[in-house]
C-alpha positions in Angstrom: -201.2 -99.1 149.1 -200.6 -98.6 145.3 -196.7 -96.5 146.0 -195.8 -99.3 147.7 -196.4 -102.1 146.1 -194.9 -100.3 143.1 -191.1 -99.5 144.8 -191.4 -103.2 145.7 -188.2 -105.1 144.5 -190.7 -107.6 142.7 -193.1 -104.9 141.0 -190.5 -104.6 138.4 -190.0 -108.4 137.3 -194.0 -108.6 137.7 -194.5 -106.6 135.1 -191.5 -108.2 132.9 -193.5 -110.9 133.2 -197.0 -109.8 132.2 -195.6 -108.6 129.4 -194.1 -111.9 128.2 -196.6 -113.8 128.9 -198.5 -111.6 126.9 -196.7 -111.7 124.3 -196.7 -115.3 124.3 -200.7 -115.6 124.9 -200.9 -113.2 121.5 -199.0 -115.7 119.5 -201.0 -118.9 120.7 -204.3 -117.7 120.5 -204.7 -114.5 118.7 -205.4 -114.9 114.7 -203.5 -112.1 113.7 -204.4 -112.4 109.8 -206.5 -109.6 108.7 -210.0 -110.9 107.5 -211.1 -109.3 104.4 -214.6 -110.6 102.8 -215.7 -110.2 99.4 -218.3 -108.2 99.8 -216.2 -104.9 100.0 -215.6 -104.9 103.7 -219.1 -105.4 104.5 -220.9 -107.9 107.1 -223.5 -110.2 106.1 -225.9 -108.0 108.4 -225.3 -104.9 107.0 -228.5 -103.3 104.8 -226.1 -102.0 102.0 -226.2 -105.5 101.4 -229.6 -106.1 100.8 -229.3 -105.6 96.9 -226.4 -107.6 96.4 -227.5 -110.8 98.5 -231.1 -110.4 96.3 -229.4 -110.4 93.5 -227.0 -113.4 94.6 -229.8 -115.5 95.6 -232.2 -115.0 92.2 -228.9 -115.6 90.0 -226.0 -117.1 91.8 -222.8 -115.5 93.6 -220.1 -116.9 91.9 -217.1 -114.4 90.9 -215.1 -114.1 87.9 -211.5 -113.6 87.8 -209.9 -112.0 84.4 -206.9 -113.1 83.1 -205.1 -111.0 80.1 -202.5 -112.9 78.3 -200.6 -110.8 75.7 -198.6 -111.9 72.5 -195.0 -111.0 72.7 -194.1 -113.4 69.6 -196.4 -112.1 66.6 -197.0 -115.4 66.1 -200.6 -116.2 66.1 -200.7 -120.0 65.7 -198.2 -120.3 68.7 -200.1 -118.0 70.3 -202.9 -120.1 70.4 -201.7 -123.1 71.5 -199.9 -121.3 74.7 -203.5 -119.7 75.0 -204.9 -123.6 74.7 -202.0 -125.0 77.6 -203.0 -121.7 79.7 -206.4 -122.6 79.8 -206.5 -126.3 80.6 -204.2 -125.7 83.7 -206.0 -122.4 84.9 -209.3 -125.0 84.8 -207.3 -128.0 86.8 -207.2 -125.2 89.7 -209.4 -126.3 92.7 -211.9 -123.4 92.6 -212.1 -122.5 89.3 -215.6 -123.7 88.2 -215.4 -122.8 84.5 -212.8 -121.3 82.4 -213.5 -119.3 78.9 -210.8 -118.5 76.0 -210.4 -118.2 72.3 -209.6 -122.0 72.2 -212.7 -123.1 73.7 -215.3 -120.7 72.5 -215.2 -118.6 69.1 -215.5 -115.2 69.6 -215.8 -114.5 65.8 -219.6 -115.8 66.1 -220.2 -115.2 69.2 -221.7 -111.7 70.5 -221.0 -113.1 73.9 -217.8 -114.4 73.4 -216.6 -111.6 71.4 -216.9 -109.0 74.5 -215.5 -110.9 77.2 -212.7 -112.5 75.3 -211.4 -110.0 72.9 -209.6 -106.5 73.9 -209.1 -103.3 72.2 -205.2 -104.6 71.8 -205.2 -107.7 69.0 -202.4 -108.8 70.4 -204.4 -109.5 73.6 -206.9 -111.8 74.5 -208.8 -112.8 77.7 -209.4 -116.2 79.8 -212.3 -115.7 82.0 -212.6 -118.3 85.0 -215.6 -118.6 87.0 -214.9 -118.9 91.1 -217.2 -121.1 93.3 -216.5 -121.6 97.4 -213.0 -121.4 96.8 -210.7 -120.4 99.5 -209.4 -116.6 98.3 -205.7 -116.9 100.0 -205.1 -120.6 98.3 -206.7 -119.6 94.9 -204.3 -116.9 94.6 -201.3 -118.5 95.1 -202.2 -121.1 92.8 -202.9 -118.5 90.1 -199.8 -117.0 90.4 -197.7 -120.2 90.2 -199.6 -120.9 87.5 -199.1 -117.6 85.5 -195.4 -117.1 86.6 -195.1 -120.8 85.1 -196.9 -119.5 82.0 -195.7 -115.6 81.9 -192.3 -115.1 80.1 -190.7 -114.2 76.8 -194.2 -115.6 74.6 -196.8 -114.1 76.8 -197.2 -111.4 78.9 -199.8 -112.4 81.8 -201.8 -110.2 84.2 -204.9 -110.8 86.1 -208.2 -109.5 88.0 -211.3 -109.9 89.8 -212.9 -109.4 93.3 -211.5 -112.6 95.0 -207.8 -111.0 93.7 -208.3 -108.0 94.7 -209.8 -108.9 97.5 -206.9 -111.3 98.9 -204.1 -108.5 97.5 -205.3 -106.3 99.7 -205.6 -108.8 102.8 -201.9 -110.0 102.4 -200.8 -106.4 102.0 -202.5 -105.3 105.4 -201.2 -108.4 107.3 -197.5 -107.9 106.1 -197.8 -104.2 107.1 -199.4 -105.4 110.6 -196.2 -107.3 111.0 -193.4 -105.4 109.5 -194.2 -102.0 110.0 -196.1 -102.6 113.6 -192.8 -103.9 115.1 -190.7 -101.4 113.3 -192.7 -98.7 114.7 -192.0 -100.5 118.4 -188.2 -100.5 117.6 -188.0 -96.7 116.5 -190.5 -95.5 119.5 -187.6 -97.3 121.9 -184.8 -95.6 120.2 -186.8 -92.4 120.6 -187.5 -93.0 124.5 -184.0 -93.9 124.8 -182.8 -90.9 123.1 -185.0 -88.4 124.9 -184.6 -90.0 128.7 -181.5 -91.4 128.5 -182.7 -93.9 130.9 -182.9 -97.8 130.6 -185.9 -98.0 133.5 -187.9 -95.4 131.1 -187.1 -97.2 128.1 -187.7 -100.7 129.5 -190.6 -99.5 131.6 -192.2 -97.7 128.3 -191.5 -100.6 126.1 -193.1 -103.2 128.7 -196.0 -101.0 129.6 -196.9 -100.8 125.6 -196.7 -104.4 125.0 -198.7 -105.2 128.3 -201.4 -102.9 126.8 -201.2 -103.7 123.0 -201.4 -107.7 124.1 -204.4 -107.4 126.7 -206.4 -105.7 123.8 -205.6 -107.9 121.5 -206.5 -111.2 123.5 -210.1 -109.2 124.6 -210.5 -108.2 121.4 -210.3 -112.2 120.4 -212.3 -113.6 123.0 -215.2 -110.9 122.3 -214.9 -112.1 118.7 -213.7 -109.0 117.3 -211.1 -110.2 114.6 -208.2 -108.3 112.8 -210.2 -106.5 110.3 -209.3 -103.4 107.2 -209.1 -101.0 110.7 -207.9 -103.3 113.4 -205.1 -104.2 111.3 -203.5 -101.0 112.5 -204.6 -101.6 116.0 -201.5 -102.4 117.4 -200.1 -99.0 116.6 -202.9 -97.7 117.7 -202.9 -98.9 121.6 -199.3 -98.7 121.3 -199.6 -95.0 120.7 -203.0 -94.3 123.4 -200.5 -95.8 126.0 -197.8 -93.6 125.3 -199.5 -90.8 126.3 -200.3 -91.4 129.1 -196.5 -93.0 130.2 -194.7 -89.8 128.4 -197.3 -87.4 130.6 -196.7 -89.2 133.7 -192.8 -89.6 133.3 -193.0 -85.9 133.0 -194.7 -85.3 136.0 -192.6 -87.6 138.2 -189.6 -85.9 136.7 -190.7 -82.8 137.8 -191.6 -83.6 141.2 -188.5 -85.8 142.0 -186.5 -82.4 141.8 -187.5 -81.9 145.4 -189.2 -84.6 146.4 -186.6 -87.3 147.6 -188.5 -90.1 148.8 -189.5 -92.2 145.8 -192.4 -93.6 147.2 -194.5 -89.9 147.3 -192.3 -88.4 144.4 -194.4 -91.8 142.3 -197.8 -90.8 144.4 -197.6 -87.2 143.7 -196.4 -87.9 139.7 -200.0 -90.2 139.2 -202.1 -87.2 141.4 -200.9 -84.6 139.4 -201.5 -86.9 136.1 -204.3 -89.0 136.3 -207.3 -86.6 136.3 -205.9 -85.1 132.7 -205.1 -88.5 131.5 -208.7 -89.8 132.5 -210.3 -87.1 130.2 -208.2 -87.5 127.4 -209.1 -91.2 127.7 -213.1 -90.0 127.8 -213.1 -87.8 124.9 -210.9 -91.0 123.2 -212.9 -93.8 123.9 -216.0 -91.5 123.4 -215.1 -91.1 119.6 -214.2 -94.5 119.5 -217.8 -95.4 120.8 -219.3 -93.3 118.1 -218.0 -95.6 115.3 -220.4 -98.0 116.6 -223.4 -96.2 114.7 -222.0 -97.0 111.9 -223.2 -99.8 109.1 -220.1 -100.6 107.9 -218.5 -104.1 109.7 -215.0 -102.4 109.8 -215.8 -99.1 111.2 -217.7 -101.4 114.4 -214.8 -103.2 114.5 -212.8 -100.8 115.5 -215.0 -98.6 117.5 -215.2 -101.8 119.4 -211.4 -102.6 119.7 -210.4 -99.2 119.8 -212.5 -98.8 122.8 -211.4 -101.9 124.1 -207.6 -100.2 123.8 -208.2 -97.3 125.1 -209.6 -98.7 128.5 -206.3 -101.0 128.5 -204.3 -98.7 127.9 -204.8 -95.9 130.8 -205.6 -99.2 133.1 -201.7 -100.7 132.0 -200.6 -97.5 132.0 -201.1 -96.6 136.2 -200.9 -100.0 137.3 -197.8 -101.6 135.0 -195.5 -98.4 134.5 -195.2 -96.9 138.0 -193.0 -100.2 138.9 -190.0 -98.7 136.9 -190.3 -95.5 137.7 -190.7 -96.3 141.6 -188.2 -99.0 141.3 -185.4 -98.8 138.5 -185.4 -95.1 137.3 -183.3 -92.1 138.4 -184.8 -88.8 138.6 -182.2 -86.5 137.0 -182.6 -83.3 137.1 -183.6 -81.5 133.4 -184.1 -77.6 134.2 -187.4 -76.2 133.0 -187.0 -72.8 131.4 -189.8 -70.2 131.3 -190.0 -68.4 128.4 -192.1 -65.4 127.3 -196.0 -66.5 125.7 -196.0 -63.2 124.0 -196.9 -60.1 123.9 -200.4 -59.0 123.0 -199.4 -57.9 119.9 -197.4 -60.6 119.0 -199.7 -63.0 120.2 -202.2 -61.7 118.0 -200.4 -62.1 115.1 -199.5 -65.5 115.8 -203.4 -66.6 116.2 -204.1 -64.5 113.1 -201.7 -65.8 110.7 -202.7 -69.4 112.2 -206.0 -69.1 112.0 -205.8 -68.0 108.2 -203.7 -71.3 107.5 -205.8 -73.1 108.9 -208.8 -71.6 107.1 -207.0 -71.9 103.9 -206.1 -75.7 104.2 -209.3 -76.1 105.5 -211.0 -75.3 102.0 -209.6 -78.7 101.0 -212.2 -80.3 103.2 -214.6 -79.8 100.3 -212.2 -81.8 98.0 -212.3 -84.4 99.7 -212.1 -87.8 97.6 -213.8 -90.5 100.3 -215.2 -92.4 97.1 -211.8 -93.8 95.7 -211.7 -96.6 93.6 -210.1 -100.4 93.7 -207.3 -99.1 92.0 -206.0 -96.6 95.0 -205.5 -99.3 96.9 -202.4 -100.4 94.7 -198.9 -98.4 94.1 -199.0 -96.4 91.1 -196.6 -97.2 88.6 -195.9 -101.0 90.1 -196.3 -104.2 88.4 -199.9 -104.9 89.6 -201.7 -101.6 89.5 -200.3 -101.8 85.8 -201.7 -104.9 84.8 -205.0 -103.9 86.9 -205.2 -100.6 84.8 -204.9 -102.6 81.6 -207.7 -104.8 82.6 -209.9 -101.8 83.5 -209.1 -100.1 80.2 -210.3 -103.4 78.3 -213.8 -103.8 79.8 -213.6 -102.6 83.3 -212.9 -103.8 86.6 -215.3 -103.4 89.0 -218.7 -105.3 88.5 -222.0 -103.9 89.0 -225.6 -106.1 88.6 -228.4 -104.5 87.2 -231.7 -106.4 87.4 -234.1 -104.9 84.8 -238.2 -105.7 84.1 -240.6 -104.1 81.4 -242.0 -100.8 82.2 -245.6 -102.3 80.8 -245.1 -106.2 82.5 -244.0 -107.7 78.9 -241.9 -111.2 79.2 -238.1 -110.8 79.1 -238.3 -113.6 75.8 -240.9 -111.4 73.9 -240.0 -109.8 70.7 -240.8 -106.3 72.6 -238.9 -106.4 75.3 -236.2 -107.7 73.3 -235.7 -104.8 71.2 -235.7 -102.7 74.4 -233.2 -104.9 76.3 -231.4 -104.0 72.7 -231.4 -100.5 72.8 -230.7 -100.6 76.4 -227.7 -102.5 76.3 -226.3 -100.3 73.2 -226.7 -97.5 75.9 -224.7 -99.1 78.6 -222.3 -99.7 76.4 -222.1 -96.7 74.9 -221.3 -94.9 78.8 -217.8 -93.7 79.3 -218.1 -95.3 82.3 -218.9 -98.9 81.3 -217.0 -101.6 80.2 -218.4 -104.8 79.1 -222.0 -105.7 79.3 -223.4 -108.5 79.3 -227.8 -109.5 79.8 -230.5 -111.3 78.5 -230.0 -110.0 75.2 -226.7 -110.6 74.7 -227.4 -113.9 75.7 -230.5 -114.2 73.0 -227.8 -113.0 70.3 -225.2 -115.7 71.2 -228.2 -118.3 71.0 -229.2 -117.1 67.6 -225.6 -118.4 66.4 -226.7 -121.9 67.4 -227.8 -124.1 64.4 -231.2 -123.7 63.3 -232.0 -121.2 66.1 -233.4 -119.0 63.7 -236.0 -121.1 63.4 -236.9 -120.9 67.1 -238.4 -118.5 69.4 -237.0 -116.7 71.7 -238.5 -118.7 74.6 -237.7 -121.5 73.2 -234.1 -120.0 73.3 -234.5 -119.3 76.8 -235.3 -122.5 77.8 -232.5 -124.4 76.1 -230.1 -121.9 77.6 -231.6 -122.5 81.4 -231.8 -126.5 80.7 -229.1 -127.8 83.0 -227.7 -129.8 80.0 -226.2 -126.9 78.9 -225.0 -125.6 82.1 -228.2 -123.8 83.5 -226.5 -120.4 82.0 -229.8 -118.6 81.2 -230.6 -118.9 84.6 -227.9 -116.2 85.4 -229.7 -113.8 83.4 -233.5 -114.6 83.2 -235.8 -115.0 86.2 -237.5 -118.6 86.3 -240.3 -116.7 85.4 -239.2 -114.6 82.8 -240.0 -111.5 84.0 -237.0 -109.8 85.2 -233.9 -110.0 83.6 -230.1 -109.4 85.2 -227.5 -107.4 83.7 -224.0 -108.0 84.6 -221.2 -104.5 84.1 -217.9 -104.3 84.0 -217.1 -101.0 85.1 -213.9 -98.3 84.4 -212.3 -97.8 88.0 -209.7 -94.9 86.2 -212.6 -92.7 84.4 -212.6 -89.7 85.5 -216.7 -88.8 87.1 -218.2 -86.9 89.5 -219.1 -90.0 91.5 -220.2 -93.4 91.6 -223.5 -92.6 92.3 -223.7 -90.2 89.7 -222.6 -93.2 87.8 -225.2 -95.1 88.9 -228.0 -92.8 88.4 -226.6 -91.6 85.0 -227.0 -96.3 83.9 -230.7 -96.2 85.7 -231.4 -93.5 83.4 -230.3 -95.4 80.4 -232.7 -98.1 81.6 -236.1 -96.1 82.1 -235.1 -94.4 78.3 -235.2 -98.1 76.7 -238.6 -98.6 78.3 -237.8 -100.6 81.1 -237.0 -100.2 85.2 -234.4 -100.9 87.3 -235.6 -103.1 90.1 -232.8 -104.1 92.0 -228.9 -102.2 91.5 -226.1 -104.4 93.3 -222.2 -105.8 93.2 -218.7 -104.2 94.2 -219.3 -100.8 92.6 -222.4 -99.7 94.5 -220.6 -101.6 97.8 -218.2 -99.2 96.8 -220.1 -96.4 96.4 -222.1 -97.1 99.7 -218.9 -97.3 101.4 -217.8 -94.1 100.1 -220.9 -92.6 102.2 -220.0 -94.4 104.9 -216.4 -93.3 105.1 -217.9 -89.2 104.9 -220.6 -90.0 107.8 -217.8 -91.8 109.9 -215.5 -88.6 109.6 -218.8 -86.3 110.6 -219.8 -88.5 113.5 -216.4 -89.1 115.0 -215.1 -86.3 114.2 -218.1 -83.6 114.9 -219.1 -85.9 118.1 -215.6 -85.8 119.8 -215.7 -82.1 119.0 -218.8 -81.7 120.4 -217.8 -83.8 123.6 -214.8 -82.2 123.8 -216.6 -79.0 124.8 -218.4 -80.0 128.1 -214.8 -82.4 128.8 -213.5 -78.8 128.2 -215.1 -76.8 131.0 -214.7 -79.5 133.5 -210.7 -79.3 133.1 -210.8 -75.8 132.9 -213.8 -74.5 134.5 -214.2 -71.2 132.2 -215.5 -70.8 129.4 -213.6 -68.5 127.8 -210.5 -71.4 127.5 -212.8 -73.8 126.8 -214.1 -71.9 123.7 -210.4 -71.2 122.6 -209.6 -75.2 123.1 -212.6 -75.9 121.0 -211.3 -73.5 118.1 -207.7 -75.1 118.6 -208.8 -78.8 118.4 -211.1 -78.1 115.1 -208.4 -76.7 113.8 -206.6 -80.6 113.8 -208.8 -81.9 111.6 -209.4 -79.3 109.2 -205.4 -79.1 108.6 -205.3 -83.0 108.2 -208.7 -82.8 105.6 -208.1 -79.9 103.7 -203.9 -80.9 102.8 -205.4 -84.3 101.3 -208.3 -82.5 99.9 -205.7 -79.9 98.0 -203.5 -82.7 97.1 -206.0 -84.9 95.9 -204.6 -87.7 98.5 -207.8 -90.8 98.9 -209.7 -91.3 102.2 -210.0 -94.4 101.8 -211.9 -96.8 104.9 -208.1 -97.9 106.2 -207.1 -94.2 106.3 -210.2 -92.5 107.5 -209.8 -93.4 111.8 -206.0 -91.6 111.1 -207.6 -88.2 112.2 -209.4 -89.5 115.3 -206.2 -90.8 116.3 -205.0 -87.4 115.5 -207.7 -85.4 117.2 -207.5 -87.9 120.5 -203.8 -86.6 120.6 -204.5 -82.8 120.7 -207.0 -83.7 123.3 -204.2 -84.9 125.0 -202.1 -82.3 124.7 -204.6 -79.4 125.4 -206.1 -81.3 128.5 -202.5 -81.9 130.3 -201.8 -78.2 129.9 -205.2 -76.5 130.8 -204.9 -78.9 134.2 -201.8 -78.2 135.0 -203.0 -74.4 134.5 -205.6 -74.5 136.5 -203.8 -76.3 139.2 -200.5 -73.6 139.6 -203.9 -70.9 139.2 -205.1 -72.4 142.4 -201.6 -72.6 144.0 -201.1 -68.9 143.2 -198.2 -69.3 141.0 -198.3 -66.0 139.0 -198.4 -66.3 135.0 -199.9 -69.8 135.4 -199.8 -70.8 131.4 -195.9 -69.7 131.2 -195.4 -72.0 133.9 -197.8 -74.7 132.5 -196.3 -74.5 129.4 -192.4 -74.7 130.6 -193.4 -77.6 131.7 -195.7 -79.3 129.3 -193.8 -78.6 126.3 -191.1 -81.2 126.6 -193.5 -84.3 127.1 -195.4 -83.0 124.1 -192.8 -82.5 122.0 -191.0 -85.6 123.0 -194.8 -87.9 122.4 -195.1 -86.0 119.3 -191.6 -86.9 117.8 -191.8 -90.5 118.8 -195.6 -90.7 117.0 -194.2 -88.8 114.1 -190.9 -91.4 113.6 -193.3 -94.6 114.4 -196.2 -93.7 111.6 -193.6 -92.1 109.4 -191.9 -95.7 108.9 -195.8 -96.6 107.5 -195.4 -93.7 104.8 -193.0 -96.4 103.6 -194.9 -99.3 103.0 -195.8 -100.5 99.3 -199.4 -100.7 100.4 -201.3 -96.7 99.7 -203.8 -97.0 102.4 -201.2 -97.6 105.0 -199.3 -94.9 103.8 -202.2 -92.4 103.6 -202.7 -93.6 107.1 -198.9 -93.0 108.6 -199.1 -89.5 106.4 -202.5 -88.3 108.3 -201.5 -89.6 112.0 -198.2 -87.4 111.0 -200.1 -84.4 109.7 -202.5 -84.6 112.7 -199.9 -85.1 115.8 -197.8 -82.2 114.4 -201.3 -79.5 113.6 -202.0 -81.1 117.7 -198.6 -80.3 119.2 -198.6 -76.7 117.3 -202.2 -76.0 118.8 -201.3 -76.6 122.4 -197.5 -75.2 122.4 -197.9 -72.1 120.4 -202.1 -71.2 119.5 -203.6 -71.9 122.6 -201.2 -70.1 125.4 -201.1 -67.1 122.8 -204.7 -66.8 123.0 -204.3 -66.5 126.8 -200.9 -65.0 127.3 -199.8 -63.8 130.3 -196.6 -62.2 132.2 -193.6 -64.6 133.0 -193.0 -66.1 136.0 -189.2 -65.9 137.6 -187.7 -69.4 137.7 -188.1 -70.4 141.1 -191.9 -70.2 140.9 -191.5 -72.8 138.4 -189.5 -75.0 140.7 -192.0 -74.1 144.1 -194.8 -75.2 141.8 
């Protein structure tokens, strides 16, 4: 039924159609804009955020934004007043709640004022704007009117905060989701073109892709799974899963159209002899897609959902789109398979061994891992903004971290006592490499003291007159209603040098009990961070370890021995270690964008090593002597075709200006080529065998 609706006249133009239609449905209907939150990528669900919403509820959520105006002129009183015009139109933004600088607050008297407004650098000082329920995408380009306005010859202008960060990195995924997704498309049709020399194949391929890549994207949105951190490279993604399977059965239909001449079985034959490898590579896929789903983190679900959603779509477009070209529009012409040796024994063993020892050497790096990086790697080293980010984080920090604090022995946060401790406590904090500016109930205390006659008054009495909504309900950002917890808010160093942010973190609790006082609650971007950071490594183990483990019964089934699956096993672990261990040695960021890069890697040497070990086991049962010279004869050209056009498509993402989507194009590289070199060369000379003369390769 399926052959001949396929070398229909129509089949062709059908599926021209689906895919523009697609196309079309994915630009009416699909939100394509990468969603980004402020919570570091997490969901309102998720338990890492437990901390942080406790915190947000006792004390309010609003975010501060940093802006670092330098003095280019020397001239202080000019300074000033460009300091003075800066400040009333940063405040005139819709968003910006409050806004503090040396022209409305004195940070000579101040202790407050002093830390937040002053930098190490005289010739610098800060404005510091407070962000309620503004819209991040609308504030930003407001503040950069604004500065460009403002930056010049007199001032030099640079700024910071979650809700900038934040919406830099949203706008640098969505560009890269439309530039580099379609100039991946354009380079994988050259590619096709270049290896097939066919317009059908290249047509067919193109159409088949964009079928698949649209479907996903439109299920995707009607399940409510939007374009996320991971999802934003989704397109590539299904782009690539649906390759696979349309280079593995062009190959196959190639192969069989040498002597087959009626088109209609040459097609039926092609899908036969491809579908049960494809439909195990797609199990072991869609299985380590599936295991994302364990995870906490709202990105990592995301994509375990869509990716599973793609991988379905794709082997589904894949048999039911792309067999209309090649049973309607294509020519079969004939491309000779040559045999050549596997290897001797000897030769063969030297092979594995010096392969094996690479790998074991590369895969030392795996222990080096970084999967903890900070804000900072998410920006170009060297450009404009991860500059004036790193000057900001070598002022007083850039990444903020609450610290809610009570008295070890129940004391009131506004006695005498527990003021000396929150004292000694915040000379501490402030004294860590690690830690920028501080600023707590204390702090707070000190700046009231300025206040006329305060020195007559208690410090409840302080307290009050700082929480009175007269005066702007401050306190109540750093003292609970009932006085007996108190918050701390941190600035901390993204670009110090430390064993990790939890180390961090329990290196500033420490500092806490030694003051006489305990940490109740520890919250804000850098332990989001640092929870994400755990997240990342337990993705890697599950996906990773769970495919390999999968991969083992999927193994015997396609091979039915277990002396090949045992070798595939050793061949695919090899993929990842390779990938892990050259960023671990070169100190390259897994960062949550560039983490899923060696599944998608690891799904493709599935790929590979299923399509050959079936093919094996079928000339095995045809009694076609030296099965895996044959197999591989004619194997090697699909894989080495897939794995150059997946090579030139991620390699255009090693040039984007955003890191992550480089470190992603770089792994998917690393990955695809360790694959393609684990099923042409490893494999087969862990099983070699004699050669077979070249008409058993045609007769099978």
């Amino acid at each position: 039924m399926f052959p001949r609706s396929w070398t229909s006249a129509a089949a062709p133009w059908v599926a021209l159609a689906l895919a523009v239609f697609g196309l079309l449905g994915v630009w009416a209907f699909v939100d394509l804009t990468p969603e980004v939150s402020g919570d570091f990528f997490f969901a309102e669900d998720d338990p890492q955020l437990q901390a942080s919403r406790q915190i947000a509820e006792r004390y309010g959520s609003g975010s501060l934004i940093v802006v670092r105006a330098a003095d280019l002129r020397g001239d202080r009183d000019a300074y000033e007043e460009r300091i003075e015009s800066l400040t009333e139109a940063l405040a005139a933004i819709d968003g910006i709640s409050a806004t503090y600088s040396i022209t409305t607050d004195d940070p000579n008297i101040s202790p407050l004022f002093r830390r937040v407004l002053l930098t190490p650098d005289s010739s610098a000082t800060n404005v510091i704007l407070t962000v309620e329920d503004a819209d991040p995408e609308a504030l930003l380009v407001s503040l950069e009117q604004l500065i460009e306005a403002h930056d010049g010859p007199d001032l030099d202008i640079v700024m910071s905060g979650v809700p900038v960060i934040v919406e830099l990195i949203r706008r640098n995924l969505f560009r890269d989701l439309v530039i580099f997704s379609l100039a991946a498309a354009l380079v994988f049709g050259i590619l096709i073109a270049l290896i097939y020399r066919d317009a059908a194949i290249v047509v067919g391929t193109l159409t088949t892709c964009f079928v698949s890549v649209s479907a996903t994207l439109m299920i995707t949105q009607v399940l409510g799974v939007g374009i996320g951190l991971l999802t934003a490279n989704l397109v590539t993604i299904v782009f690539v899963l649906t390759l696979s399977h349309v280079v593995f059965l062009t190959a196959n239909w190639l192969r069989v159209s040498q002597t087959e001449t009626d088109k209609g079985e040459a097609l039926r034959q092609g899908v036969q002899h491809t579908l049960e490898s494809s439909f195990w590579s797609m199990t072991t896929t869609l299985l380590g897609f599936l295991s994302l789903l364990v995870a906490t983190a709202k990105p990592l679900r995301e994509l375990g959902i869509a990716g599973a959603i793609g991988t379905l779509t794709a082997i589904a477009v894949a048999y039911t789109v792309y067999p209309a070209f090649l049973g309607r529009w294509a020519s079969a012409r004939a491309r000779p398979e040559r045999v050549t040796e596997v290897g001797s024994p000897a030769g063969s063993n030297m092979v594995v061994g010096v392969t094996a020892a690479i790998v074991v050497l590369l895969g030392v790096g795996t222990l080096r891992v970084d999967t903890d990086p900070g804000l900072l790697t998410y920006f170009a080293k060297g450009g404009e903004l991860r500059d004036g980010l790193e000057r900001i984080d070598a002022d007083g920090g850039s990444s903020a971290l609450d610290i809610i604090i009570r008295d070890a022995e129940g004391g009131r946060i506004d006695s005498d006592v527990v003021f000396q401790k929150m004292q000694a406590m915040q000379a501490a904090l402030e004294a860590d490499s690690a830690v920028g500016v501080v600023l707590g109930p204390s702090v707070l205390l000190e700046h009231a003291r300025t206040l006329p006659l305060a020195r007559f008054m208690s410090l409840e009495v302080l307290l009050d007159m700082a929480s009175n909504p007269q005066l702007g309900s401050v306190g109540l950002g750093y003292v609970s209603e009932e006085r007996d917890e108190g918050h701390y808010f941190l600035r901390m160093r993204e670009a110090v040098d430390e064993p990790s942010r939890d180390a961090v973190t329990d290196r500033l609790r420490s500092h806490v009990r030694e003051a006489g006082l305990e940490p109740v609650l520890v919250g804000g971007l850098w332990d989001l961070q640092a929870q994400l950071g755990k997240l990342i490594l337990a993705s890697l183990k599950i996906g990773i370890g769970g495919l390999l483990l999968l991969f083992l019964g999927v193994a015997f089934v396609v091979s039915r021995s277990l002396a090949t699956t045992a070798r595939m096993w050793v061949c695919l672990a090899g993929i990842p270690l390779v990938v892990l261990g050259i960023f671990g040695h070169l100190g390259i960021a897994i960062d949550i964008i560039t983490s899923p890069a060696a599944n998608v890697a690891l799904a493709m040497g599935v790929d590979s090593m299923i399509h050959l070990v079936v093919r094996v086991r079928r000339l095995t049962s045809s009694g076609v002597p030296a099965p895996w010279a044959v197999a591989l004869s004619q194997i090697r050209a699909p894989v080495l075709g897939a794995t150059g056009i997946i090579c030139a498509g991620f390699g255009i993402f090693v040039l984007s200006t955003f890191p992550p989507t480089q470190r992603f194009g770089l792994a998917v590289i690393l990955g695809t080529v360790t694959a393609a070199t684990m099923a042409l060369v490893v494999l087969p000379r862990m099983v070699s065998r004699p050669v077979a003369s070249e008409s058993q390769v045609t007769a099978a």
